[in-house]
MIKE-615447 format. One record per residue: residue number from 1; x, y, z of N, C-alpha, C, O, CB in turn. Coordinates in steps of 0.2 Angstrom, whole numbers, plus 2048, in hexadecimal, padded with zeros to 3 digits. Glycine has a CB too. Example, Ala and Ser with C-alpha at 12.3 -4.5 7.8 and 13.67 -1.06 7.14 Angstrom:
<site><pos>1</pos><n_xx>842</n_xx><n_yy>7E4</n_yy><n_zz>827</n_zz><ca_xx>83E</ca_xx><ca_yy>7EA</ca_yy><ca_zz>827</ca_zz><c_xx>842</c_xx><c_yy>7F0</c_yy><c_zz>827</c_zz><o_xx>847</o_xx><o_yy>7EF</o_yy><o_zz>82A</o_zz><cb_xx>839</cb_xx><cb_yy>7EA</cb_yy><cb_zz>82D</cb_zz></site>
<site><pos>2</pos><n_xx>840</n_xx><n_yy>7F5</n_yy><n_zz>823</n_zz><ca_xx>844</ca_xx><ca_yy>7FB</ca_yy><ca_zz>824</ca_zz><c_xx>840</c_xx><c_yy>800</c_yy><c_zz>827</c_zz><o_xx>843</o_xx><o_yy>806</o_yy><o_zz>828</o_zz><cb_xx>846</cb_xx><cb_yy>7FD</cb_yy><cb_zz>81D</cb_zz></site>
// end
This chain:
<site><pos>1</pos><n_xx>F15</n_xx><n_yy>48F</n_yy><n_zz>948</n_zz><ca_xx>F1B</ca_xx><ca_yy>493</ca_yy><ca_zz>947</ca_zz><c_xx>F1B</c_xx><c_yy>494</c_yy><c_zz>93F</c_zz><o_xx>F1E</o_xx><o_yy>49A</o_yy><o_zz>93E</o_zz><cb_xx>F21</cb_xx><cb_yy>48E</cb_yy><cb_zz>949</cb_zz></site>
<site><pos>2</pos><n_xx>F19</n_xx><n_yy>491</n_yy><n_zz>93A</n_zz><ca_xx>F18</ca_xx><ca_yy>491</ca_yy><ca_zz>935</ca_zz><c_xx>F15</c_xx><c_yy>497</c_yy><c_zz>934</c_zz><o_xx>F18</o_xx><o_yy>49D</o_yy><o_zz>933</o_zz><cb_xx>F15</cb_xx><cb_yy>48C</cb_yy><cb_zz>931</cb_zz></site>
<site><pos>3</pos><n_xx>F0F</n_xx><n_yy>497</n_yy><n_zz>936</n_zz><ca_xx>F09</ca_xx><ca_yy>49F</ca_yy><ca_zz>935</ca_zz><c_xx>F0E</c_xx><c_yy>4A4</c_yy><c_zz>938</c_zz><o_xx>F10</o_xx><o_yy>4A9</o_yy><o_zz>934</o_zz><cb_xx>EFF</cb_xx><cb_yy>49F</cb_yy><cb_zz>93E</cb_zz></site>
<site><pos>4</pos><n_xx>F10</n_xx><n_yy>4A4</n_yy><n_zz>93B</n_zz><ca_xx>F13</ca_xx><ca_yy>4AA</ca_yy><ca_zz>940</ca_zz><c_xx>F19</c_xx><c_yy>4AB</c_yy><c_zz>938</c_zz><o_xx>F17</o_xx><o_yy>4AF</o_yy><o_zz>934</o_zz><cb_xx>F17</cb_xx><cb_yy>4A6</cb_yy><cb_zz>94A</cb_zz></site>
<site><pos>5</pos><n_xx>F1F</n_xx><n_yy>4A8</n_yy><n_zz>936</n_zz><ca_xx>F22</ca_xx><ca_yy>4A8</ca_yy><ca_zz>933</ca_zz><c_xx>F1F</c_xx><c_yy>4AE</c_yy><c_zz>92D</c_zz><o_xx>F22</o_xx><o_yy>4B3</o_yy><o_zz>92C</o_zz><cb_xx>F25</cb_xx><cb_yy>4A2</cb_yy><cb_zz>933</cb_zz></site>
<site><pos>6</pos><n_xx>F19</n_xx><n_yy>4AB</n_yy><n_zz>928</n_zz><ca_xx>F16</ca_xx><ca_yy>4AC</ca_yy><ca_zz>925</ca_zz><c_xx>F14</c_xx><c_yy>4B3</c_yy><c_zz>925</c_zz><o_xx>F15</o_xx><o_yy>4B6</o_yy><o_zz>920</o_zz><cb_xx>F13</cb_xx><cb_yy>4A7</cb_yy><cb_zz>925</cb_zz></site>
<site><pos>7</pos><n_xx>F12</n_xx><n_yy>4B5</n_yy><n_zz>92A</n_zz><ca_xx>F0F</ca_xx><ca_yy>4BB</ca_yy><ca_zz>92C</ca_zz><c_xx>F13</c_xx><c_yy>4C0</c_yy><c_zz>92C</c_zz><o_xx>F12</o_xx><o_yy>4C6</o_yy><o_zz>929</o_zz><cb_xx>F0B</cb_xx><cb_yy>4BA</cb_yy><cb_zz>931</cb_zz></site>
<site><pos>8</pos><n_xx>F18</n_xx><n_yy>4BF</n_yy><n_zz>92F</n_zz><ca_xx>F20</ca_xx><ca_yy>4C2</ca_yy><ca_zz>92F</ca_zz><c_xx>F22</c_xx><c_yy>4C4</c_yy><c_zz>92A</c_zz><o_xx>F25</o_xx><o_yy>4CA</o_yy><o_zz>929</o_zz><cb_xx>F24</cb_xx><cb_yy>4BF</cb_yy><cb_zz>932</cb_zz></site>
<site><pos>9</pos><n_xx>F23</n_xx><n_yy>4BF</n_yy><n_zz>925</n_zz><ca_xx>F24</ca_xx><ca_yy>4BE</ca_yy><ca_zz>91E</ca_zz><c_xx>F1F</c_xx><c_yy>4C5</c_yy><c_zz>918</c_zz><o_xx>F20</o_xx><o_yy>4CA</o_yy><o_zz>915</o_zz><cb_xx>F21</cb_xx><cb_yy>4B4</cb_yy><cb_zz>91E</cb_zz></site>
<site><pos>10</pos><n_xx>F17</n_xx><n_yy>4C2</n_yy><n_zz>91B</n_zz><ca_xx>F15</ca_xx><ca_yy>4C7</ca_yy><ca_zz>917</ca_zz><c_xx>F15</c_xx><c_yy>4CD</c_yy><c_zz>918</c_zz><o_xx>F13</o_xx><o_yy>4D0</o_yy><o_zz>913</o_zz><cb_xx>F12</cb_xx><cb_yy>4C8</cb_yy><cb_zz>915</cb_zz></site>
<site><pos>11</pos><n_xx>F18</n_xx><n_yy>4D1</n_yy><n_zz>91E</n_zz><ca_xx>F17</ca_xx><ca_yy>4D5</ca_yy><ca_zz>923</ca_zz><c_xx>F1E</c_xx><c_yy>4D7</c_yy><c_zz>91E</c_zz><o_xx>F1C</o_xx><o_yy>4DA</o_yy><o_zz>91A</o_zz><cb_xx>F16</cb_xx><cb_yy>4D4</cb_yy><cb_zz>92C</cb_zz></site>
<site><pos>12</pos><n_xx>F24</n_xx><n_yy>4D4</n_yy><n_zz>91E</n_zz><ca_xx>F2B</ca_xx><ca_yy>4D8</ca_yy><ca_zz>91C</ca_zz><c_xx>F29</c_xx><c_yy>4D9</c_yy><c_zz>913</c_zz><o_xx>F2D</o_xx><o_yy>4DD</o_yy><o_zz>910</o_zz><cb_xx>F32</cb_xx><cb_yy>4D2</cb_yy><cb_zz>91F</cb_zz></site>
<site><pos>13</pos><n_xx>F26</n_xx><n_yy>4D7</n_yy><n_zz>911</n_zz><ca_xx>F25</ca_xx><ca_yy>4DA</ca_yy><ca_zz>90B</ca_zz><c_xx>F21</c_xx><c_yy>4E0</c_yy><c_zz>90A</c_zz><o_xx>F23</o_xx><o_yy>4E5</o_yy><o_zz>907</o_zz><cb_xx>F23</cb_xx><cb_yy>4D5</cb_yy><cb_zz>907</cb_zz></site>
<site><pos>14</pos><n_xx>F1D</n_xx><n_yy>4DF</n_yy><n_zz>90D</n_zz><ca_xx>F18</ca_xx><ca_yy>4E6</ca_yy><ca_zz>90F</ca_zz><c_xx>F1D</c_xx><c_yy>4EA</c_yy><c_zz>910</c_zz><o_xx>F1B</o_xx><o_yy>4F0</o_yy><o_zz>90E</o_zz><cb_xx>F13</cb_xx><cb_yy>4E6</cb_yy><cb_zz>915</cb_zz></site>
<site><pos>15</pos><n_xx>F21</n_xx><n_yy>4EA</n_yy><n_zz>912</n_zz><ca_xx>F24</ca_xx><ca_yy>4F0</ca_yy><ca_zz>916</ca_zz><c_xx>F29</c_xx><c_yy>4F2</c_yy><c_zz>912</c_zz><o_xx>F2C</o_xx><o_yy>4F8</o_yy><o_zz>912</o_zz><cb_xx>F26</cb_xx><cb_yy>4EE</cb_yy><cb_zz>91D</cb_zz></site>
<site><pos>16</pos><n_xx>F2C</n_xx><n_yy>4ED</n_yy><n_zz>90E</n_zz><ca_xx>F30</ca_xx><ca_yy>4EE</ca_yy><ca_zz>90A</ca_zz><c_xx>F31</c_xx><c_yy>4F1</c_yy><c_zz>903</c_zz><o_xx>F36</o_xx><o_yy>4F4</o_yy><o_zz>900</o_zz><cb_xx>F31</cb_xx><cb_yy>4E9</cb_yy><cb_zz>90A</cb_zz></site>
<site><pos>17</pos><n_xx>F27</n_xx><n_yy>4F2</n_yy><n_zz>900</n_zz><ca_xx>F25</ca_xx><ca_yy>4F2</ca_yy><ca_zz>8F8</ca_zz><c_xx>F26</c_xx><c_yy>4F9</c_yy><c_zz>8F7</c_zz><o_xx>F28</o_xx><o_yy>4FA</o_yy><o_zz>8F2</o_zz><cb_xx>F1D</cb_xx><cb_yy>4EF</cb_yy><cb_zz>8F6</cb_zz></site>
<site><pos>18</pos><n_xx>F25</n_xx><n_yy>4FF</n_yy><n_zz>8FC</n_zz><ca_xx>F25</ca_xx><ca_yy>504</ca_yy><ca_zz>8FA</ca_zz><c_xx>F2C</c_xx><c_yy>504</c_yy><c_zz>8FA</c_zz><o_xx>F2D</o_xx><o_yy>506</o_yy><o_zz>8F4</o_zz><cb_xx>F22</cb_xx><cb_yy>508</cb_yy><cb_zz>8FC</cb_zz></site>
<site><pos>19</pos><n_xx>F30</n_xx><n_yy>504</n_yy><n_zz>8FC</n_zz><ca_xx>F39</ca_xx><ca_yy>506</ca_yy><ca_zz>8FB</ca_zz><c_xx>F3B</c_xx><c_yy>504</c_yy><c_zz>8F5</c_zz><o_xx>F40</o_xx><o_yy>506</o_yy><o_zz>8F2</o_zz><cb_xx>F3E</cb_xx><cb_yy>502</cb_yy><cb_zz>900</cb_zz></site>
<site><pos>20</pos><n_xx>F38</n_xx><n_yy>4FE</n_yy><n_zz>8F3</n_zz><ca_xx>F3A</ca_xx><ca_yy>4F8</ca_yy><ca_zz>8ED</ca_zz><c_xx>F36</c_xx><c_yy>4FE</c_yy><c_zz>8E8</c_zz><o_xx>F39</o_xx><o_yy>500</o_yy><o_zz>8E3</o_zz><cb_xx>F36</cb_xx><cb_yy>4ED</cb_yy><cb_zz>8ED</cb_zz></site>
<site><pos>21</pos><n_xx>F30</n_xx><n_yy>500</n_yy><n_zz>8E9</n_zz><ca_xx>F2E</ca_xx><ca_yy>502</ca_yy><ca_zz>8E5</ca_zz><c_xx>F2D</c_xx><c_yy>50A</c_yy><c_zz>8E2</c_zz><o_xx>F2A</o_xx><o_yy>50B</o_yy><o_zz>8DD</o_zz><cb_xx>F2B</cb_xx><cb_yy>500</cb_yy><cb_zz>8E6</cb_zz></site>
<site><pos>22</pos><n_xx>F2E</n_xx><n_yy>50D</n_yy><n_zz>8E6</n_zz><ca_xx>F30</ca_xx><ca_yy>515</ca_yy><ca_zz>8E5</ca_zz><c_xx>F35</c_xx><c_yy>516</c_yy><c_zz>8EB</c_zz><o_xx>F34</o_xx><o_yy>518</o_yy><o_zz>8F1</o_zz><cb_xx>F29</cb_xx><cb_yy>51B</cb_yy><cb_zz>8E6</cb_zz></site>
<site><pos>23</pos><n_xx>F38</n_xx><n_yy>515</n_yy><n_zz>8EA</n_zz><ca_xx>F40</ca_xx><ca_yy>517</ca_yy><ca_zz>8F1</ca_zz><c_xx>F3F</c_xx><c_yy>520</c_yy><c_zz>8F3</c_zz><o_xx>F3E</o_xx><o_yy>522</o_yy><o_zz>8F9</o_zz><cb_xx>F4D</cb_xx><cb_yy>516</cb_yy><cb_zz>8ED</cb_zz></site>
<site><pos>24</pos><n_xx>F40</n_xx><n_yy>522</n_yy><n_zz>8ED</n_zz><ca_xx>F41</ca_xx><ca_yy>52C</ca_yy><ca_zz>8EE</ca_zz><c_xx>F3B</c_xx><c_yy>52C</c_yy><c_zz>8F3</c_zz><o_xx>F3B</o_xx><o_yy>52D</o_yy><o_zz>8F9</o_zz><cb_xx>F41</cb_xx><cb_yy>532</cb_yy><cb_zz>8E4</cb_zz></site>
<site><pos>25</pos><n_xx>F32</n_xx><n_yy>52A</n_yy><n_zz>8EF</n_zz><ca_xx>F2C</ca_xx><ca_yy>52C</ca_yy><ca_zz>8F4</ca_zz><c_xx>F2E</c_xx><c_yy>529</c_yy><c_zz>8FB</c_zz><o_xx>F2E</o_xx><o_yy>52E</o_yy><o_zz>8FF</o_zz><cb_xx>F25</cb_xx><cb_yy>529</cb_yy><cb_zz>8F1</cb_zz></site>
<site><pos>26</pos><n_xx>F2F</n_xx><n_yy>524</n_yy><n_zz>8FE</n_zz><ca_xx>F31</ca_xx><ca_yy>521</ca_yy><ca_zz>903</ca_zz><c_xx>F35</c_xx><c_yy>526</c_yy><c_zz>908</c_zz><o_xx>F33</o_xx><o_yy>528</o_yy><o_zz>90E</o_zz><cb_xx>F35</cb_xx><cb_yy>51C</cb_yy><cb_zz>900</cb_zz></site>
<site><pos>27</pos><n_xx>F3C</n_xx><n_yy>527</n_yy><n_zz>903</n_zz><ca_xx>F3F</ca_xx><ca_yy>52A</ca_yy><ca_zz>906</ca_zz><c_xx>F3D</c_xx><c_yy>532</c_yy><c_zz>908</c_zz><o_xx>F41</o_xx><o_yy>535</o_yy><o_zz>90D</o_zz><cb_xx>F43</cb_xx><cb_yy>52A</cb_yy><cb_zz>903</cb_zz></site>
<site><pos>28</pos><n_xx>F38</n_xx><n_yy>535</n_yy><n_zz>906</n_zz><ca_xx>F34</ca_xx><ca_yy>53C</ca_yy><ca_zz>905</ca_zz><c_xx>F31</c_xx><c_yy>53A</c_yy><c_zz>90A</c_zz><o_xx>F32</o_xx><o_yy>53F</o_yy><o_zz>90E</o_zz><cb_xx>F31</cb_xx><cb_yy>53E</cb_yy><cb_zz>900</cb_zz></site>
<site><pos>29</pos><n_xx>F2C</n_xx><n_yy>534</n_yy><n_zz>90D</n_zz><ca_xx>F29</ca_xx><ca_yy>533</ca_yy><ca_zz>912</ca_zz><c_xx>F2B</c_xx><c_yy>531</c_yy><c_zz>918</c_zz><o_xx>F26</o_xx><o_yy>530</o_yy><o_zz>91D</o_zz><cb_xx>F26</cb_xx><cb_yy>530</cb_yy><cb_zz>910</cb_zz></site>
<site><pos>30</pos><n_xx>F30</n_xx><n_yy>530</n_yy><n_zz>919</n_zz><ca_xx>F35</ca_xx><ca_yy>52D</ca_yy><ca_zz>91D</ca_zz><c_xx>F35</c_xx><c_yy>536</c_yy><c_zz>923</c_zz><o_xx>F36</o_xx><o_yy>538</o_yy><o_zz>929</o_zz><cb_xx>F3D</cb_xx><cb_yy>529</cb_yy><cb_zz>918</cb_zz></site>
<site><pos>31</pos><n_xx>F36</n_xx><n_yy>539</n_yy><n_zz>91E</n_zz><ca_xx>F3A</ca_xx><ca_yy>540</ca_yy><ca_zz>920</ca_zz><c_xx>F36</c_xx><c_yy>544</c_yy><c_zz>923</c_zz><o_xx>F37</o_xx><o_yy>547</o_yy><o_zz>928</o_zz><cb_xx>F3D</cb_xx><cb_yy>545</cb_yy><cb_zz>91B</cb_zz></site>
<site><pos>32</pos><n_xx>F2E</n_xx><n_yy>545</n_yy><n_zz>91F</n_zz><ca_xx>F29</ca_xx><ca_yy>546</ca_yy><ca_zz>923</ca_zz><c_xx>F26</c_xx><c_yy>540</c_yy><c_zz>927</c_zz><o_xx>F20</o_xx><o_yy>542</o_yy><o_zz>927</o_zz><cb_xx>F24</cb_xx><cb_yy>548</cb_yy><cb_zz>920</cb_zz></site>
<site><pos>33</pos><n_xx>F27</n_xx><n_yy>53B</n_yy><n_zz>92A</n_zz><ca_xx>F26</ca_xx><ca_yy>538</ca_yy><ca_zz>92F</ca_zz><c_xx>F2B</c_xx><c_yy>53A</c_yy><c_zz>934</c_zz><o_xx>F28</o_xx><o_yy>53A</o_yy><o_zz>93A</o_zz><cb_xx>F27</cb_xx><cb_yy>532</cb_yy><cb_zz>92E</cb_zz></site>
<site><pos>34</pos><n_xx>F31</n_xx><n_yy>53B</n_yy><n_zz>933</n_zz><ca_xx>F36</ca_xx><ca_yy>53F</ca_yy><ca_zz>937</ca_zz><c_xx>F35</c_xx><c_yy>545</c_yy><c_zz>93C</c_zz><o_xx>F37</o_xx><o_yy>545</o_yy><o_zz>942</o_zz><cb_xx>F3B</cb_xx><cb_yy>541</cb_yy><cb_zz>933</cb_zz></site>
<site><pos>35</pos><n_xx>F30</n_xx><n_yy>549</n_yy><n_zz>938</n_zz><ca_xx>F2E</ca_xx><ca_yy>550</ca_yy><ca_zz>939</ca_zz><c_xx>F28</c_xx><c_yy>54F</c_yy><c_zz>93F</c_zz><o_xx>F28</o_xx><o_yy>553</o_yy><o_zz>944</o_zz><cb_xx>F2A</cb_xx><cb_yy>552</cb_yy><cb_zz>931</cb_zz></site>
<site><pos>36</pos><n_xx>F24</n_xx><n_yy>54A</n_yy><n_zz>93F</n_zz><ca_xx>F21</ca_xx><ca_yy>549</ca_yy><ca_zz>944</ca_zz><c_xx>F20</c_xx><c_yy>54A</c_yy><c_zz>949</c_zz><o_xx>F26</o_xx><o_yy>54B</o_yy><o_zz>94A</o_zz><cb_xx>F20</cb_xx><cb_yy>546</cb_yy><cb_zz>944</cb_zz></site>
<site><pos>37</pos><n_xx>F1D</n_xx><n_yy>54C</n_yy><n_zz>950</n_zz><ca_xx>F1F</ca_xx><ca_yy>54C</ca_yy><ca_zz>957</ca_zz><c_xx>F1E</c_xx><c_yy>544</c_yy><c_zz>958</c_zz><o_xx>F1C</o_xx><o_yy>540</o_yy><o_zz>955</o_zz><cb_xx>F19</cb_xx><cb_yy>550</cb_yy><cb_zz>95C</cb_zz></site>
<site><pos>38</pos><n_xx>F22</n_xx><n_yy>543</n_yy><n_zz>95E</n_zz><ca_xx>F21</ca_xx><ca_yy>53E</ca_yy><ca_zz>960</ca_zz><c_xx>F1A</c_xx><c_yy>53A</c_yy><c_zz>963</c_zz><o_xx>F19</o_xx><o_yy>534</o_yy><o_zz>963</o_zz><cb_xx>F25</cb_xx><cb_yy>53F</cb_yy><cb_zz>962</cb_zz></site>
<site><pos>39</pos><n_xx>F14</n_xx><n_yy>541</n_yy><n_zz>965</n_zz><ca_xx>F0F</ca_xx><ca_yy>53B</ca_yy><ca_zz>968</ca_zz><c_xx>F0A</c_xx><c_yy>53A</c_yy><c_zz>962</c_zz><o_xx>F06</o_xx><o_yy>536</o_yy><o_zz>962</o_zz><cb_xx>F0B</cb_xx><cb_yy>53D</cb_yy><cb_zz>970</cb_zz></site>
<site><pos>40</pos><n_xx>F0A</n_xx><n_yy>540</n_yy><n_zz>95C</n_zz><ca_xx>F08</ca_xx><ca_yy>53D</ca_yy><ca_zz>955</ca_zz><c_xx>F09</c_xx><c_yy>535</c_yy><c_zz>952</c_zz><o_xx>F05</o_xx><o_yy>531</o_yy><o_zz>951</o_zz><cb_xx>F0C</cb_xx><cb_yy>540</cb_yy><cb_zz>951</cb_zz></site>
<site><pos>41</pos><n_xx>F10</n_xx><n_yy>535</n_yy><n_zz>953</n_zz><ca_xx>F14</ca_xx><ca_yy>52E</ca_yy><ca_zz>94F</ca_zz><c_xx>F11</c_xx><c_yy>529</c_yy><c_zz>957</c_zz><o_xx>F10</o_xx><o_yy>523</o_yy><o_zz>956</o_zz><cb_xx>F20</cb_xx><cb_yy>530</cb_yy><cb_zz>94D</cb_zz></site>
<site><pos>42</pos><n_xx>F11</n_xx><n_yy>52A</n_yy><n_zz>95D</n_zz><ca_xx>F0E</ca_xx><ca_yy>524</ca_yy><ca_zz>95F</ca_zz><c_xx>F06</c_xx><c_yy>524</c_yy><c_zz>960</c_zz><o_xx>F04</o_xx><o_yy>51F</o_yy><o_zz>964</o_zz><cb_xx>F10</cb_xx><cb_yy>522</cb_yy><cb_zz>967</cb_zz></site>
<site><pos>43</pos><n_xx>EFF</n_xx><n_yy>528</n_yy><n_zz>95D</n_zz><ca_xx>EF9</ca_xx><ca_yy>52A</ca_yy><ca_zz>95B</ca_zz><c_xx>EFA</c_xx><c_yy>524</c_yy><c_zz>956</c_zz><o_xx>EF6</o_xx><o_yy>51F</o_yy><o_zz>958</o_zz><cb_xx>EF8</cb_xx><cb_yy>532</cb_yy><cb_zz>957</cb_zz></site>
<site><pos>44</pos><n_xx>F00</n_xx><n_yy>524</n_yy><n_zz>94E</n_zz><ca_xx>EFD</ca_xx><ca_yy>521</ca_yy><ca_zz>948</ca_zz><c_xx>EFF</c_xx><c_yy>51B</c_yy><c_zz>94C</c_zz><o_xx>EFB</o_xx><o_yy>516</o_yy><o_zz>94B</o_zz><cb_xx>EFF</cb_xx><cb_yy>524</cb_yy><cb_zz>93F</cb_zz></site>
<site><pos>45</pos><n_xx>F04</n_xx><n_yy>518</n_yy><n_zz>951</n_zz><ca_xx>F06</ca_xx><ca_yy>512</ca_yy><ca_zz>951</ca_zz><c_xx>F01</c_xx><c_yy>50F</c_yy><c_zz>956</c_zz><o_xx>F02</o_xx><o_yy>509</o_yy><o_zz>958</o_zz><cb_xx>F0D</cb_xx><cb_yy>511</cb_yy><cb_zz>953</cb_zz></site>
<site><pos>46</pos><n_xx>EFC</n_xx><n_yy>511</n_yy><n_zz>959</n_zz><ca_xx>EF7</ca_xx><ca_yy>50F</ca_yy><ca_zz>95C</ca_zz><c_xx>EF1</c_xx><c_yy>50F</c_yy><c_zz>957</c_zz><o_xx>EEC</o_xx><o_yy>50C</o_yy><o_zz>959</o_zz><cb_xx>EF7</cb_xx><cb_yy>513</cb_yy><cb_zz>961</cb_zz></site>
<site><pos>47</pos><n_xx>EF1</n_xx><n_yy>512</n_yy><n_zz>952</n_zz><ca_xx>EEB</ca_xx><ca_yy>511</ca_yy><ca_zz>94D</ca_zz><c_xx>EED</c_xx><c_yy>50C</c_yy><c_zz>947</c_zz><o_xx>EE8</o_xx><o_yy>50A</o_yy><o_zz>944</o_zz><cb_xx>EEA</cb_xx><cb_yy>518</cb_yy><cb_zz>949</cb_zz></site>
<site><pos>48</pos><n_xx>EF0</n_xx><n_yy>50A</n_yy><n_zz>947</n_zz><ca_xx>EF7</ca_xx><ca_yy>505</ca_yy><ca_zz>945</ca_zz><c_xx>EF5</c_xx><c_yy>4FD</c_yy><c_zz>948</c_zz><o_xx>EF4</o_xx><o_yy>4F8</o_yy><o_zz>945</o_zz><cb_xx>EFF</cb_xx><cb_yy>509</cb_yy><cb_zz>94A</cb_zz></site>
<site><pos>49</pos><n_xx>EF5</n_xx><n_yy>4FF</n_yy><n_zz>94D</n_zz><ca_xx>EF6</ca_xx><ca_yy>4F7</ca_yy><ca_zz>951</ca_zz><c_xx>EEF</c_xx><c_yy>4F7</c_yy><c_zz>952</c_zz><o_xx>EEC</o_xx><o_yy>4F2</o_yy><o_zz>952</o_zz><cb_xx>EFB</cb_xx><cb_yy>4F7</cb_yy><cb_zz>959</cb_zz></site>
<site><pos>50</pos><n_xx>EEB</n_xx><n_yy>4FC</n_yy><n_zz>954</n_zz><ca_xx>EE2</ca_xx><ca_yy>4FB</ca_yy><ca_zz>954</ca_zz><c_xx>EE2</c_xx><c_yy>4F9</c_yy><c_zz>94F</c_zz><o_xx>EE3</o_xx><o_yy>4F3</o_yy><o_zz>94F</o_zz><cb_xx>EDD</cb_xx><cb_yy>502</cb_yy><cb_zz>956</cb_zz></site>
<site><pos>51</pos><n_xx>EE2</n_xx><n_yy>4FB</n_yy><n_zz>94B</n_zz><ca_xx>EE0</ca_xx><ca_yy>4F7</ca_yy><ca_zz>941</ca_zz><c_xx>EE1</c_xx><c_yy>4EF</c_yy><c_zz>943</c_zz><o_xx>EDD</o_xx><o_yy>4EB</o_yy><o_zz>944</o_zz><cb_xx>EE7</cb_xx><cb_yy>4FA</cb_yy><cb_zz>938</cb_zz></site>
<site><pos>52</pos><n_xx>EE7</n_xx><n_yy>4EF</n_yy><n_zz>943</n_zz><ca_xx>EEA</ca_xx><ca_yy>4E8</ca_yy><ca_zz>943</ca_zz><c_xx>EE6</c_xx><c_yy>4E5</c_yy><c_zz>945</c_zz><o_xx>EE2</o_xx><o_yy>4E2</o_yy><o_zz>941</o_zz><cb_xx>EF0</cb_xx><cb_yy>4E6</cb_yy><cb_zz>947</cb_zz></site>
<site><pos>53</pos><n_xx>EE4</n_xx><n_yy>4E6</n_yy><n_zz>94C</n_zz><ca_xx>EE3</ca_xx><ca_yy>4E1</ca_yy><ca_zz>94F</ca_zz><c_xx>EDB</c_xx><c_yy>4E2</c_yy><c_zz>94C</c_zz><o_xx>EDA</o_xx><o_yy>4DD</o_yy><o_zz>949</o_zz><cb_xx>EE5</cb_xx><cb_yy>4E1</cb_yy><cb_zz>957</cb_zz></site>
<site><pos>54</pos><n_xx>ED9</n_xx><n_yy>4E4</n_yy><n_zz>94D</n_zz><ca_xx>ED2</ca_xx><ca_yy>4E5</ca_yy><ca_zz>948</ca_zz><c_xx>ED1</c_xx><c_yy>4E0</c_yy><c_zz>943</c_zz><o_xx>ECC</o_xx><o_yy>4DD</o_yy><o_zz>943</o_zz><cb_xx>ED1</cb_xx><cb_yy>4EA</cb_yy><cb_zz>944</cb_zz></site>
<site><pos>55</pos><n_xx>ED6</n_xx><n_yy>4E0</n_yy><n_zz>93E</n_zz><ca_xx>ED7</ca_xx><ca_yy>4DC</ca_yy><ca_zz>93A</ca_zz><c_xx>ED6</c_xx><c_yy>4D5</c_yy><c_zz>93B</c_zz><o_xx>ED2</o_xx><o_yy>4D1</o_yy><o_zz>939</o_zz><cb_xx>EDC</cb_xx><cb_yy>4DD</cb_yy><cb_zz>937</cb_zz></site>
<site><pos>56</pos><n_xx>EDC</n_xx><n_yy>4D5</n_yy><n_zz>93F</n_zz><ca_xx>EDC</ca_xx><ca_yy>4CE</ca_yy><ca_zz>942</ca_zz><c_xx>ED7</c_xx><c_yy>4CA</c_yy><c_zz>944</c_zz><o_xx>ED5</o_xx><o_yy>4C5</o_yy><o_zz>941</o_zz><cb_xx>EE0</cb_xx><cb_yy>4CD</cb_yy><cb_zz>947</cb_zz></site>
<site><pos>57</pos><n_xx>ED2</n_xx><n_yy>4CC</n_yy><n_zz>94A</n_zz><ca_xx>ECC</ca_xx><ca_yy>4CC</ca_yy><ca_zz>94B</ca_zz><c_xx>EC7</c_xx><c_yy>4CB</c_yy><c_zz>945</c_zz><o_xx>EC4</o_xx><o_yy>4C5</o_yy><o_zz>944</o_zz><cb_xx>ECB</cb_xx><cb_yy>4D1</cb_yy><cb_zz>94E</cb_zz></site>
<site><pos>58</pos><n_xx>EC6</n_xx><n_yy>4D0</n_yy><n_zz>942</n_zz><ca_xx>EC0</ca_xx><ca_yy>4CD</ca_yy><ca_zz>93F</ca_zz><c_xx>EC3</c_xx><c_yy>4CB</c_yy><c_zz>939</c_zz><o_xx>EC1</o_xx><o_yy>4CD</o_yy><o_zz>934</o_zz><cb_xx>EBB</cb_xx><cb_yy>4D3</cb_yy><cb_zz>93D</cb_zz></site>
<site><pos>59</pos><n_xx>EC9</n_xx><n_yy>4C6</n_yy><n_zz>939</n_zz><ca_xx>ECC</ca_xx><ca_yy>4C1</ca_yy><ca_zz>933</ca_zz><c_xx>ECA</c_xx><c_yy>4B9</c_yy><c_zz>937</c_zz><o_xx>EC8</o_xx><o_yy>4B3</o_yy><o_zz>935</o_zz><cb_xx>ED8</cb_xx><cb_yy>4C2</cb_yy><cb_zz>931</cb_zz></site>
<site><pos>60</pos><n_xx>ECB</n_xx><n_yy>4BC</n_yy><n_zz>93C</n_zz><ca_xx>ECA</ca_xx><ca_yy>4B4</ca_yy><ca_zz>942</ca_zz><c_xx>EC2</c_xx><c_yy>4B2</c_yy><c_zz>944</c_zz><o_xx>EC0</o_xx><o_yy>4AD</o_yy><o_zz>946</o_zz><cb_xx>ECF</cb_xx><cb_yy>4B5</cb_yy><cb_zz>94A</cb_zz></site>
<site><pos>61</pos><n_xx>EC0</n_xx><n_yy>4B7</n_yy><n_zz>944</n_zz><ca_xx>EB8</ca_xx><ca_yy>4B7</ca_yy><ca_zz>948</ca_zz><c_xx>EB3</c_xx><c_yy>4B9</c_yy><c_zz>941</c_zz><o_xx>EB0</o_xx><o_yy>4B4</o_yy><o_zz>940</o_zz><cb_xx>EB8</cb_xx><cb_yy>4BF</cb_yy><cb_zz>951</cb_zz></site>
<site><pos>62</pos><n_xx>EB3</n_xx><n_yy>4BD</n_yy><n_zz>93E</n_zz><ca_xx>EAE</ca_xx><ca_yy>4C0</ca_yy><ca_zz>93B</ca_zz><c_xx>EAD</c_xx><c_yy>4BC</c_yy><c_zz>934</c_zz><o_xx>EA9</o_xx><o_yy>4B9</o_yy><o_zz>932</o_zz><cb_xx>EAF</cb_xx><cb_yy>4C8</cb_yy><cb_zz>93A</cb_zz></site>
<site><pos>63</pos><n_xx>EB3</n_xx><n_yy>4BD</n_yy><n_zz>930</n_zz><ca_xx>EB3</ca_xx><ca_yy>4B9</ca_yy><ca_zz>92A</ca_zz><c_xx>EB3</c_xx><c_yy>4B0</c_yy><c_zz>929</c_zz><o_xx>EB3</o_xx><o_yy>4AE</o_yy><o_zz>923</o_zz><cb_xx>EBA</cb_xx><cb_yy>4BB</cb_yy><cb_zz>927</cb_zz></site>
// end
């Protein structure tokens, strides 16, 4: 439960640093994410979650 918390944890800062950190770019990118079609925006969230889990894998198995 800890790991899990942790991960979540660094997952909400990631997500957080560009807003904290250029709000206006953020915000610019936000609007062309808006612009998108929809089966674009589910393309990158499946390229998205393929990474992930990629990651994850070869954090657990390879390294």
């Amino acid at each position: 439960m800890v790991f899990i918390l942790s991960v979540i944890g660094v997952v909400l800062i990631i997500e957080g640093l560009p807003y904290f950190a250029s709000p206006k770019k953020a915000k610019e990118w936000a609007m062309t994410v808006y612009e998108f079609e929809n089966g674009t925006l589910r393309k990158l969230g499946l390229v998205a979650m393929a990474a992930g889990l990629l990651l994850i894998f070869a954090s657990k198995y390879l390294l």
